[in-house]
N, C-alpha and C positions, 0 to 999 in steps of 0.2 A: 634169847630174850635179854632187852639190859633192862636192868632194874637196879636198883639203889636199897643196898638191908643195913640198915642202922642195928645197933645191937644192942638189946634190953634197954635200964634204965637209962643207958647214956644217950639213945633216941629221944624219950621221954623229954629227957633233961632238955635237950639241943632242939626240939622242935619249938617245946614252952619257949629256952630263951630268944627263937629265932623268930616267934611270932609276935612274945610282950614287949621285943625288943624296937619291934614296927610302930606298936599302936601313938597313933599323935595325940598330943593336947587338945585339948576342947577349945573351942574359941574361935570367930571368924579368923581368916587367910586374908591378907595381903591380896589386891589385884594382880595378875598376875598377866604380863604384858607377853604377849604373841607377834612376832614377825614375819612376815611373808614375804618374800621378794620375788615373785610370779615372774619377769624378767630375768629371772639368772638360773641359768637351768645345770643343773649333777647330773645332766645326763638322759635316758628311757626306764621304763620300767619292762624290765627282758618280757619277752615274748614267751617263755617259762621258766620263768625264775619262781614263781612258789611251787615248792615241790613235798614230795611227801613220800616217804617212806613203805615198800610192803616186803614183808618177809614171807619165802617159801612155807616156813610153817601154818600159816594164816589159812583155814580152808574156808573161811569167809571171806575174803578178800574182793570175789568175784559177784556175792549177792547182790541182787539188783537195787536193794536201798541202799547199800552201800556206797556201790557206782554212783548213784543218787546224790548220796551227799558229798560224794568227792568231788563233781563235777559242779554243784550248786557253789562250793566253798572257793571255786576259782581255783583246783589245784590242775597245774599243767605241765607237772614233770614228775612222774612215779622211777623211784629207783629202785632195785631190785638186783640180788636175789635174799638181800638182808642182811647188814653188818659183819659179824666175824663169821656168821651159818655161810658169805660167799664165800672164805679161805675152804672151808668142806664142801662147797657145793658142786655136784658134776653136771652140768646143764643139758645134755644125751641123754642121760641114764637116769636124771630128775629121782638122784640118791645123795644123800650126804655120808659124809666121813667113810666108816666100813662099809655104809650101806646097809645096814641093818637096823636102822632105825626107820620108826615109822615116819612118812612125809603125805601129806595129801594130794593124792593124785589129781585137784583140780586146781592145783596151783602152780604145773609145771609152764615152761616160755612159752609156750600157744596161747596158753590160757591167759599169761598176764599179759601178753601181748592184747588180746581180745580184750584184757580190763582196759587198759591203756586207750584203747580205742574209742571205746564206748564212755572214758572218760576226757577225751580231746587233751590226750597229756603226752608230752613226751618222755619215751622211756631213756633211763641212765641206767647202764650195766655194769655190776663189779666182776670182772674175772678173777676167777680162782686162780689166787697166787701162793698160799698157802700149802695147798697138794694136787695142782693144778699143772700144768704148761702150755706155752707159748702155743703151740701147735693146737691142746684143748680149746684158746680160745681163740685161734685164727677159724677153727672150724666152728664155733660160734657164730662169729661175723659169718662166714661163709654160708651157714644155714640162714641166719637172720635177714642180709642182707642182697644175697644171690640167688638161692633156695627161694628164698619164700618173700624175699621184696619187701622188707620192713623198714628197711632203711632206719636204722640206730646210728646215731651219730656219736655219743657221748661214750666210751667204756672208761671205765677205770681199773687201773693194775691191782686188786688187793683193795683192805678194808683197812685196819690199823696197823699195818704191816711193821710199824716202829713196836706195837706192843707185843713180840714175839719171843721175848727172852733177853733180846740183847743186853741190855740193860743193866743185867743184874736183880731180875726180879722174878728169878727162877726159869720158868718153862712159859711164863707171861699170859696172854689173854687169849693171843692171836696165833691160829695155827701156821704155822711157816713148818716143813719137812726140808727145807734146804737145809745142806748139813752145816754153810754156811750163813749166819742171819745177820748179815752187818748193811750199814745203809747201801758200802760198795755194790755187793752181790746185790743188792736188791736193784740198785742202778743200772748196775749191767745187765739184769736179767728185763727190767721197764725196756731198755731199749730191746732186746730181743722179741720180748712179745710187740713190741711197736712194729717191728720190722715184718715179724710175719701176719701180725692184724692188717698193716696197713697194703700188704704186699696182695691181698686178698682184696680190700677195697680200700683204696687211697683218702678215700674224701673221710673215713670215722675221725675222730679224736680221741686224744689218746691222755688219759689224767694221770698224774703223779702223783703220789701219798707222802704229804708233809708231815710234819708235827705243825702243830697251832702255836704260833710265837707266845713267849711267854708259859705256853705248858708244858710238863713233865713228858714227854723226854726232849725240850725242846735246848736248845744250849748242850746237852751232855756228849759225853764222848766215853765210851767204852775202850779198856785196856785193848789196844792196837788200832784204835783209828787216830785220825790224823783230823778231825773234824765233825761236825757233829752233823745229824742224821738230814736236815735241810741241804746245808751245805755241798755235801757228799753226793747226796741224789740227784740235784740239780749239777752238781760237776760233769758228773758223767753224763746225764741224760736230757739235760738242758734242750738239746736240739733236737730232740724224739717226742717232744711232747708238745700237747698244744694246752691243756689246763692244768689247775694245782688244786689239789683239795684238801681240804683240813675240817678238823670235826668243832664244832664250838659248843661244850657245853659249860657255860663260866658261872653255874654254880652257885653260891653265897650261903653262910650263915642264917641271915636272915631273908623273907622276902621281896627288901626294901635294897637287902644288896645284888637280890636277882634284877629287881626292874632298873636299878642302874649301872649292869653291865654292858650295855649296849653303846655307854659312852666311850666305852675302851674298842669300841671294833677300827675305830679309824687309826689307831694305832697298830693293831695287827694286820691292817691292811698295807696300811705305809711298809712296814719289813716283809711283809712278802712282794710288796711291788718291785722292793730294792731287791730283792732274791731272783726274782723272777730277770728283772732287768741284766742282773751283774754274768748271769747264765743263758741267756735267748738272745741276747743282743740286740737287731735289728729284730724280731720279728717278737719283742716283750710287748707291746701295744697289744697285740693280737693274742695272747696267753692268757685266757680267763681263769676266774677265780671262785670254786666251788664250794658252796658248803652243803657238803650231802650227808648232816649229819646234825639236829641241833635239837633242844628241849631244855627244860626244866632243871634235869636231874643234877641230884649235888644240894639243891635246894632244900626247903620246907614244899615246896609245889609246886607239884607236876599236873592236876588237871583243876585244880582252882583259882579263884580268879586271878592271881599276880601272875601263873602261869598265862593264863590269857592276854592278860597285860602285853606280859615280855615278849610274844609270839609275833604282834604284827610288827612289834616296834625292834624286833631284833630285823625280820627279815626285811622292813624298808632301808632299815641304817646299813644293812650289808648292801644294798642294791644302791643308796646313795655313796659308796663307798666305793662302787664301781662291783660287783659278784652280781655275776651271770646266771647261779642256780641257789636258791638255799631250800634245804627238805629235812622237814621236822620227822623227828622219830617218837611215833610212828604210827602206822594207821589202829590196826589191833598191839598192843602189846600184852596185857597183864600184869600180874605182882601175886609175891607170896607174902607181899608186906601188909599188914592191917591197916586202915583206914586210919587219917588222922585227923585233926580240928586245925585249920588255918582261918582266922582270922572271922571265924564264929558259921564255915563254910567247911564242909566233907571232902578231903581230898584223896583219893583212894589212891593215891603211890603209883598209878600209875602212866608208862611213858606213853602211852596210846590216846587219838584223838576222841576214838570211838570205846565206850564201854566193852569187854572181852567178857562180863557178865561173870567173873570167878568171883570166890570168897575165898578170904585169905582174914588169921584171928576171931574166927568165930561171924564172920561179917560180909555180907556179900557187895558186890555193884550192883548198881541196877542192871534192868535186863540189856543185853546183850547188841547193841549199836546203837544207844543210848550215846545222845553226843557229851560227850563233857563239855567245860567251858575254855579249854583250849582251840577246838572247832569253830566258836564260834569267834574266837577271837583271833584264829587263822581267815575267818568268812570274811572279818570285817572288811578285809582288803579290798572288798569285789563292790564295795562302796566307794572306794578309793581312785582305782585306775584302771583303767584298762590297758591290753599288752600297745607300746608306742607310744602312751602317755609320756609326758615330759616330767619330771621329778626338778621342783624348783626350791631354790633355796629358804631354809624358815629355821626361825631360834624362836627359844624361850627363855624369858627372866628369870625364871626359878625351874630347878631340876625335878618339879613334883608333878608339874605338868610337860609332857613331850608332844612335840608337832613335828609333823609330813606332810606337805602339800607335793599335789598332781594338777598341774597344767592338761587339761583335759583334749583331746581332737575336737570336741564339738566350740573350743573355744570359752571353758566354763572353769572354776577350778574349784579344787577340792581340797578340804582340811581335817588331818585325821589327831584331833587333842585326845592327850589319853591322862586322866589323871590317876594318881600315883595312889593318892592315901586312901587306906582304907573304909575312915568314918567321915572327914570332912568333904564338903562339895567346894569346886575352885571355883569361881569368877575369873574371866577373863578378859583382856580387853585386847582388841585383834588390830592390827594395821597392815597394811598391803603398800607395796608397791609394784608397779606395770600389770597393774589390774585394779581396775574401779568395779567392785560388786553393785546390784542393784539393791536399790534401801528396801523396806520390809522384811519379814519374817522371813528365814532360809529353811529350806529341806536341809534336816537332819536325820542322821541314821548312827546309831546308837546300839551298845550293849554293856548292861547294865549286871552288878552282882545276882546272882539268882536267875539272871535271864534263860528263856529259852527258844530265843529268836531273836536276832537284828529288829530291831524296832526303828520304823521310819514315821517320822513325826514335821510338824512346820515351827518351830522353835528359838527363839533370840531373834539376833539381826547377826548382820557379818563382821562388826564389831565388838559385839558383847553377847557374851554365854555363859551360863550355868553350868559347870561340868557336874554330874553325880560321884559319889563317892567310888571310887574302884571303878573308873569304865571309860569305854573309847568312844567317842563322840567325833563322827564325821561329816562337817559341813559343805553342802553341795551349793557352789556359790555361782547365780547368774552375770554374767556383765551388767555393767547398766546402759542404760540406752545411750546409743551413739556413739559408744566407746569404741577405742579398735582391740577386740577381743580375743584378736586372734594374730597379734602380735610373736613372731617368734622368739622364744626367751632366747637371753645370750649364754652360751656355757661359763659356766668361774671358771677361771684357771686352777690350771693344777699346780699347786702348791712342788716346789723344792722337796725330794725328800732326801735326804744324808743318808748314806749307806750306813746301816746297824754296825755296831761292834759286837763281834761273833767272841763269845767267851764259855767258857767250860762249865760255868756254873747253871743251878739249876733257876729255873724262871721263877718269876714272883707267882705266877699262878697254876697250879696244880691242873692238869689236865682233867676235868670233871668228869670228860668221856671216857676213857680208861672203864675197860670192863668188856664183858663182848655180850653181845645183843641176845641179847633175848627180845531188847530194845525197844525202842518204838522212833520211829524217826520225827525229826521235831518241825514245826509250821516253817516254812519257805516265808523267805523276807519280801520285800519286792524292791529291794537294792539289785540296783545290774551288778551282772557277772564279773569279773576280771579273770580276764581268759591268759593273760598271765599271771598271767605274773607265774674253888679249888683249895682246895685249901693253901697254905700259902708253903713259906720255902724248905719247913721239915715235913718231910715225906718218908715214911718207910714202906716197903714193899717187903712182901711174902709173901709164900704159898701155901694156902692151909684147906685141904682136903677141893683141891680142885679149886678152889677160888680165889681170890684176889685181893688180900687186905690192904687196906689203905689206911694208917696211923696217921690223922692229925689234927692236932691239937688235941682233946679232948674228945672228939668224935672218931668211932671208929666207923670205917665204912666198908665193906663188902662187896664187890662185885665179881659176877661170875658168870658161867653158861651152861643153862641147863640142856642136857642132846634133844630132852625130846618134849620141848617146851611147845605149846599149843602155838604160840603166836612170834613172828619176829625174830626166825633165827638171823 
């Protein structure tokens, strides 16, 4: 399970100032100017690119309302067999670590294969690299894909295989038994599992575990390397691989500094394009960019509305960034954390889309796949685009309101404004180019603080909107008569990027993922589908009874793994 344990009163302290630290002034807002340029396109929106997380311990996973809502929410890529629970995991023998813990027998790879299904998602598989080999998961592939004709494309070597000790921060997060844990050995041993995965069936792909630029352990070098954990893996393995994955959880103080994290992705995208580039050589075009791993935590919240917020608007800016998968963690998770107060709204600590129905502090969740408003702000999407849509270029004048526009196949397009502030409502004023919408009222689809449903309404014009306070607001805009509406956009160029300066020190941003993983269902919208889709630079680490302290600043944070946790190993 990952979860996030703040410790007594300095949680208290650190929530208060994260959350008083949000609230705005009273007073109408400034207009707040919107740009579209429907003619210049970033690209598609991947064919499953929203992804979502299930961990073996989950023996709800497979419920039929569940299926339900994974499927309604547009997700099209479940990973599995769960964060640090794959370095223990034996996929044969459907036991972790010794083996002697309990695991639910209706969660073994038949079964998630059978979710998978019944949710039109494609599966992504971690192999056990931890206490694992190359041979366990050639004969994976081999059962998956030969045996039984499932055809798995994605695997990845290991979960945070950087968070293994190396480091300096004891015995770490992440289970690695190799007696050596340095980026080398983990390079050479990616390519051996490549070799005999792909020796078995050619056509899988095969992921590499980076560090996330800018986070902990990104830049570092441990007494006897020669370069740091990026660098080193892609030396050796550069030409064994066909994706990179890295975890993004960027955290913040407040949750004014979670919902403007997402303006830093283009920045961590630009260093790994150049990592991937200076290592793959001719065939870096072709070398996707995964994030199978992303949420909240680090925050003030995790399933209240900023967490909502941040969810579509992290996973469109990874997809206009150019990444192929991103998958929120996670479907069930839990918490032994008590429920907090965000911004006059109950955020119950935890990393799950779905209610897990525990109590933790005296205080329970609602019952048990009860969607939080993270869900709903993952659904939003499926207002947005469908898999093939064209993702076109769009700014905003002020940082309080973010825009994503989709060039639609039916020739229509779509805008998803999501405002920032809590109490204020924005005014906006919209402009377009290589697309004339038609005049009147536009189909809008919406979710709003408290919501518990996508709401589709006929609202504004395509020029001017009312955003509500705290919520995403997606305009479904017609051509207007006579137009050519189905004009193909032009791609922007891709910008020059300067290969990084690789240096020893520690990044500005503390890796937030660090740590190892741990109803009633609500009214159907009638928006279509989308069938696709840190603290900063003092850091101390230590080990104290199993778990993972993180010192900084003023906050202490915790993270850990419990064996035999309900949900999400």
């Amino acid at each position: 399970m990952r979860r996030r344990f703040v410790a007594g009163a300095v949680a208290v302290l650190a929530a208060s100032a994260g959350v008083g630290a949000l609230a705005p002034s009273a007073g109408a807002a400034p207009t707040v100017d919107i740009s579209v340029n429907a003619g210049a396109s970033l690209g598609t929106v991947p064919s499953s690119g929203v992804g979502l997380n299930l961990g073996f311990g989950d023996e709800h996973m497979g419920d039929a309302n569940v299926t339900s809502l994974m499927k309604a929410a547009g997700v099209r890529q479940l990973r599995y067999p769960g964060g640090s629970g794959a370095d223990e995991y034996h996929w044969k023998t459907h036991t972790s670590g010794d083996g002697k813990g309990w695991i639910p027998s209706n969660t073994n790879f038949d079964r998630f294969m059978d979710i998978a299904k019944k949710v039109g998602a494609q599966p992504i598989l971690t192999a056990n690299y931890g206490s694992g080999t190359a041979q366990e998961a050639a004969d994976w592939v081999k059962y998956s894909n030969v045996d039984k004709g499932y055809g798995v494309k994605y695997w990845e070597i290991g979960n945070e295989v950087y968070g293994n000790g190396h480091y300096g921060n004891g015995k770490g997060w992440e289970r690695d038994d190799h007696a050596d844990k340095s980026p080398r050995e983990y390079g050479k041993n990616l390519v051996a599992y490549s070799k005999a995965m792909k020796a078995v069936d050619p056509t899988v792909k095969i992921g590499a575990v980076l560090t996330t630029p800018g986070g902990w352990p990104d830049k570092e070098k441990a007494p006897g390397d020669t370069a740091d954990w990026n660098n080193t893996v892609l030396s050796i393995a550069g030409s064994s691989i066909d994706f990179v994955i890295v975890h993004w959880y960027p955290g913040g103080t407040t949750t004014a500094d979670l919902l403007n994290t997402p303006s830093k992705i283009a920045a961590t995208t630009s260093e790994l394009r150049s990592l991937i580039a200076k290592y793959t050589g001719s065939r870096a075009a072709s070398v996707e960019i995964a994030v199978t791993e992303t949420d909240g935590v680090g925050s003030p919240a995790l399933t209240s509305q900023a967490a909502a917020l941040f969810a579509p608007d992290t996973y469109m800016t990874w997809f206009e960034q150019g990444a192929t998968h991103v998958d929120w963690w996670n479907l069930h998770n839990g918490t032994d954390q008590a429920p907090t107060t965000v911004h006059g709204q109950t955020d119950y600590q935890d990393g799950g889309i779905l209610s897990a129905g525990t109590c933790a502090g005296g205080k329970c969740q609602p019952p048990r796949d009860t969607t939080f408003p993270t869900y709903w702000g993952i659904r939003s999407l499926t207002a947005l685009a469908q898999p093939g849509d064209t993702i076109v270029k769009s700014s905003s004048g002020n940082s309080s309101v973010t825009v994503h526009a989709v060039r639609s196949s039916n020739g229509g397009l779509n805008v998803m404004l999501t405002n920032k502030s809590p109490e204020n409502a924005a005014e906006v004023s919209l402009s377009y180019a290589g697309f004339t919408p038609a005049a009147g009222a536009v189909t809008t689809v919406s979710y709003a603080k408290e919501g518990t449903a996508l709401t589709t309404a006929e609202r504004g014009t395509a020029v001017a909107q009312t955003l509500p306070p705290y919520s995403i607001t997606t305009l479904q805009l017609k051509p207007a008569a006579g137009t050519a509406s189905a004009d193909k956009p032009t791609p922007v160029p891709t910008p020059t990027v300067p290969t990084p300066v690789v240096s020893g020190t520690t990044g500005t941003r503390a890796q937030a993922g660090i740590g190892a993983p741990v109803g009633q269902p609500t009214p159907s919208s009638t928006s279509g589908g989308l069938a696709s889709t840190g603290a900063g630079n003092a850091v101390t680490y230590s080990a104290i009874g199993g778990l993972l302290v993180i010192a900084a600043g003023s906050v202490l944070v915790l993270r850990g793994r419990r064996r035999k946790a309900l949900h999400g190993k």
